[in-house]
C-alpha positions in Angstrom: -0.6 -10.7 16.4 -0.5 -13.6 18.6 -3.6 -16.4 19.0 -4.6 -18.0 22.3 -5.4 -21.5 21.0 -1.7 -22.0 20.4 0.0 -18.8 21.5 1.8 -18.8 18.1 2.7 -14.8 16.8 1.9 -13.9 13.5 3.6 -10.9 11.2 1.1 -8.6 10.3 1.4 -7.6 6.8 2.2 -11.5 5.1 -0.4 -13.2 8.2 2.7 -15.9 8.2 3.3 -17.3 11.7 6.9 -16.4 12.6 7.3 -17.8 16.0 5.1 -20.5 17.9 3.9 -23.9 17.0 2.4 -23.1 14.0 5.4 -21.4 12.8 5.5 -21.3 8.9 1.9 -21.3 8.6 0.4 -18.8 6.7 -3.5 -17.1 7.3 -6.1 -16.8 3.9 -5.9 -13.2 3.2 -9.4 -11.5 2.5 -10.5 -8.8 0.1 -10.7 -5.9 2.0 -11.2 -1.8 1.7 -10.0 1.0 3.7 -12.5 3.7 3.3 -13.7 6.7 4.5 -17.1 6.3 6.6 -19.8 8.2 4.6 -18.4 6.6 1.4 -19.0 3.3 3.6 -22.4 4.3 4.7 -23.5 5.0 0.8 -22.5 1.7 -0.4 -23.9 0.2 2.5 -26.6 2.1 3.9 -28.0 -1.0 6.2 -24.5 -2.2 6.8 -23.5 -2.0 11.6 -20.5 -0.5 12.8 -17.9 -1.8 15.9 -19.4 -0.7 19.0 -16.0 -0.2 21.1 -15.1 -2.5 24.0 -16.0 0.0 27.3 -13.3 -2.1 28.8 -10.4 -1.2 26.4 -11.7 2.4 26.2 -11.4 2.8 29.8 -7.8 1.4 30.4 -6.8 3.5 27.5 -5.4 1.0 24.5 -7.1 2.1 21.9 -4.9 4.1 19.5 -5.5 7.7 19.9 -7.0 10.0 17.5 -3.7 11.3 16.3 -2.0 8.5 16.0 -0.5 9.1 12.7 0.7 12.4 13.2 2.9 11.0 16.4 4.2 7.5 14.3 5.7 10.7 11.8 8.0 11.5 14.6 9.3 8.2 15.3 12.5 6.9 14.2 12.1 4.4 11.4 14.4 1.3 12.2 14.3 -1.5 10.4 16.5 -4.6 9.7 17.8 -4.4 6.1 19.2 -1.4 4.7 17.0 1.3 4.4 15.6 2.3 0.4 15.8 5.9 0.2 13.8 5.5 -2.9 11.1 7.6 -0.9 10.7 8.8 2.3 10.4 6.1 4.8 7.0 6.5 5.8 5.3 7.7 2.7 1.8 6.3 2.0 2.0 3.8 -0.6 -0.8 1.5 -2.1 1.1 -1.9 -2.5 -0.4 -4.1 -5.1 1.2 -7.6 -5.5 0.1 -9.7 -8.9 1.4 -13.2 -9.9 4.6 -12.7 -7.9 4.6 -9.2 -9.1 5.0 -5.8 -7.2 4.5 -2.3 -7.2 4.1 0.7 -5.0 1.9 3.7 -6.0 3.1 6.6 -3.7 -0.2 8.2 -2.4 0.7 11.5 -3.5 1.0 10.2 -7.2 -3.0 8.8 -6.9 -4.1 12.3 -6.1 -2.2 14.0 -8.8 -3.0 11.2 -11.2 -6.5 9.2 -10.9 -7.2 6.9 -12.1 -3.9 5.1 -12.9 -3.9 2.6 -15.8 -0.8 0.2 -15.3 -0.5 -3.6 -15.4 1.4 -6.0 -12.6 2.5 -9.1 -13.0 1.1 -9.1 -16.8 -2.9 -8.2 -14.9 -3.7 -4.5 -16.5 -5.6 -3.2 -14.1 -6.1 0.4 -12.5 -6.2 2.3 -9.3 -8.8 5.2 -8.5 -8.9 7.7 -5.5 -12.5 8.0 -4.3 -14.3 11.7 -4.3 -13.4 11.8 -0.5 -9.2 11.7 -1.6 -8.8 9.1 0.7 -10.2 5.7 -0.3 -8.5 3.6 -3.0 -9.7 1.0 -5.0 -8.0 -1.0 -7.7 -9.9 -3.1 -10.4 -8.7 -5.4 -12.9 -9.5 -3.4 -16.3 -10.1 -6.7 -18.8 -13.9 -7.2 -19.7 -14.9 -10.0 -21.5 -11.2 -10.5 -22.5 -11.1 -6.8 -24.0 -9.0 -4.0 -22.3 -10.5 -1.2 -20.9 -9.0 2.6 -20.1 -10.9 4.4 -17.6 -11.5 8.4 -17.2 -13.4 10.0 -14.3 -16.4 11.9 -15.3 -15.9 15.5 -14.9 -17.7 17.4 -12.1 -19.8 13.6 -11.2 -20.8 13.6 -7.8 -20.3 11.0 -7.0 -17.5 9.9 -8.7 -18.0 7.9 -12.0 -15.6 6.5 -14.4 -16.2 6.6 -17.7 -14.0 3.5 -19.8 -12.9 4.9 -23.3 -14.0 1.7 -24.9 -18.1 2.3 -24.7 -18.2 4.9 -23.0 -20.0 2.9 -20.1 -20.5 4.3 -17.0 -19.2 2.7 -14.0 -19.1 3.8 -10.0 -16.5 3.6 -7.3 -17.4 -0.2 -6.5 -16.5 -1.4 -10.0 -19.8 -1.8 -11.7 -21.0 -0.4 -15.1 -24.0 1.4 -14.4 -24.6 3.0 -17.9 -24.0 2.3 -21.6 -23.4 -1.2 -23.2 -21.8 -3.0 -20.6 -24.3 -2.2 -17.8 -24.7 -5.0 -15.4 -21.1 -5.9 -15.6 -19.0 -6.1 -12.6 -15.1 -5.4 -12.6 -13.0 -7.9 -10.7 -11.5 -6.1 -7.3 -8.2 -6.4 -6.9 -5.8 -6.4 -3.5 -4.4 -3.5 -2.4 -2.7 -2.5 1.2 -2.3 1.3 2.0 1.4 0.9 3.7 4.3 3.3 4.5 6.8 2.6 2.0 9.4 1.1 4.7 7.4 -1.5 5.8 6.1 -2.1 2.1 10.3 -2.5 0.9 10.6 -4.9 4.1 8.0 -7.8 3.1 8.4 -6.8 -0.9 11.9 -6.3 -1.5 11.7 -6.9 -5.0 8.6 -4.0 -5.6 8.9 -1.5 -8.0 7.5 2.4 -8.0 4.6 3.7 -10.1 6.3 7.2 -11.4 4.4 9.6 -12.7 4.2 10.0 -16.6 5.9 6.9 -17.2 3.6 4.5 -18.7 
């Protein structure tokens, strides 16, 4: 990314400025989701969408709508030596805690949601929305008490249920039902990634493996 007050470029994952005159500097990163649209458009019902720029549209620099399948075909090339760990361009949701760092391959969330794990010493978990593309990840201490969470069989939509109280809690993280109603879990960072470009800026990460905690 590159900004016109100074002309200075900026990486995209870390928001660190790499070359310019504000080399070194580093943007706030925000909270942010990835979701599907009608999951959107439930949780915010009143909430406005990006009208696209006519301009752009016209000249043709928008990605186009299969832009993913064509980045599978390109050659991954990267710097360091490449971690054959998984394949270079699986979906992974990073999540990076108190220096801390681990890769959940996206196949393992469908196979196994929610996932109860801890980073950096933070338990927290990760769930796959009923539309098996969104992902969220809380922190799962309440009140200084650890909490395991289940998804509600057959709910539509989803709800988790934590083993603890058997509260009910939907996809944004709040307890809807049972004794901790009204409470709010804390969201937690996560970037959905290919697993190359994930390696590159956490070299240190581990992998979330199935059955193993």
């Amino acid at each position: 990314m590159r900004d016109d007050e100074t002309g200075s470029w900026w990486q995209q994952v870390t928001g660190e400025a790499i070359l310019g005159p504000l080399k070194g500097q580093k943007l706030l990163p925000v909270v942010h989701d990835e979701l599907s649209f009608g999951l959107w458009k439930r949780e915010k019902p009143e909430g406005r969408v990006l009208k696209p720029d006519e301009a752009v549209m016209q000249a043709g620099l928008y990605a186009p709508a299969n832009w993913e399948e064509r980045m599978t075909r390109v050659r991954v090339t990267t710097s360091q030596p490449q971690d054959n760990s998984l394949e270079p361009r699986a979906l992974v949701v990073g999540i990076t805690l108190n220096g801390a760092s681990t890769a959940y391959p996206f196949d393992a969330l469908l196979k196994q949601s929610p996932i109860i794990d801890s980073v950096g010493g933070v338990p927290i978990f990760i769930v796959v929305g009923e539309d098996k593309k969104s992902v969220r990840a809380f922190e799962r201490s309440v009140d200084g008490r650890k909490l395991e969470f289940f998804v509600k069989p057959q709910a539509a939509p989803l709800i988790l249920v934590d083993g603890e109280t058997a509260s009910e809690w939907d996809f944004s993280g709040n307890a809807t039902r049972g004794p901790l109603a009204g409470h709010q879990l804390k969201k937690v960072s996560v970037l959905n990634d290919y697993w190359f470009d994930w390696k590159a800026y956490h070299p240190n990460t581990s992998i979330y493996q199935l059955g193993t905690r």
